[in-house]
N, C-alpha and C positions, 0 to 999 in steps of 0.2 A: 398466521403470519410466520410461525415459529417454522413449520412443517416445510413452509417455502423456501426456508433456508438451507435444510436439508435437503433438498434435489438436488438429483445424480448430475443437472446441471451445472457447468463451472463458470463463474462469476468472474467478471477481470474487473479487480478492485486497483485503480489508476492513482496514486498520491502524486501530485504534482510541486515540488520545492520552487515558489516562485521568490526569484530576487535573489538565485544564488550566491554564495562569497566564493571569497578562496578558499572554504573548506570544500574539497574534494567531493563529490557525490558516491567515489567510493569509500568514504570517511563516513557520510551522513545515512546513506543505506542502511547500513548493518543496526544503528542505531534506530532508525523508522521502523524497520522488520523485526525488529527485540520487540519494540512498544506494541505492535501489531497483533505479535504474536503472547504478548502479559492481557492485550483484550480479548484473545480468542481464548483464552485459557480461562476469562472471567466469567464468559459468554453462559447461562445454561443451553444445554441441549441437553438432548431426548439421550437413554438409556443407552439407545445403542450407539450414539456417538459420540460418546461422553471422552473415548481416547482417537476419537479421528481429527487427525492432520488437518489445519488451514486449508494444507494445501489439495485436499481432497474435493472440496470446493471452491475455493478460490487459485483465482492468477494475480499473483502481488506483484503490480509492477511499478516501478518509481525512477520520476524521471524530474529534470531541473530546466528550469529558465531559468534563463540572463536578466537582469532587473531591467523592466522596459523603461524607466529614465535617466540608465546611466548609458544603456546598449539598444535604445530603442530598433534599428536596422536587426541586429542578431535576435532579437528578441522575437522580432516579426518572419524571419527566418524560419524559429523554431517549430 
């Protein structure tokens, strides 16, 4: 399972923020991708990529809903 991780394949890992506020999603990202990135640092891997980037196999992307029962129409939008 471990080995699987490490393919030259790249993974698009999606975090979805449902029920956003008025905090900004450019406020709440940098915060998601900090924590993201204190897991991938906790993560073992194998020897030889013990200093490879996140970002060498994954695509971190993070995006926000409207709460569907304050904005149910925007929400279905989405």
């Amino acid at each position: 399972v471990m080995m699987r991780l490490f393919s030259p394949r790249k993974t698009t890992l999606m975090f979805v923020i449902r029920d956003k506020t008025r905090t900004p999603l450019e406020n709440l990202e940098p915060v998601l991708r900090e924590d993201i990135q204190k897991i991938w640092d906790s993560v073992p891997k194998p020897q030889a990529h013990i200093e490879t980037p996140l970002s060498e196999f994954f695509n971190v992307e993070v995006v926000a809903l409207s709460s569907y029962e304050e904005k149910e129409e925007q929400f279905k939008e989405q």
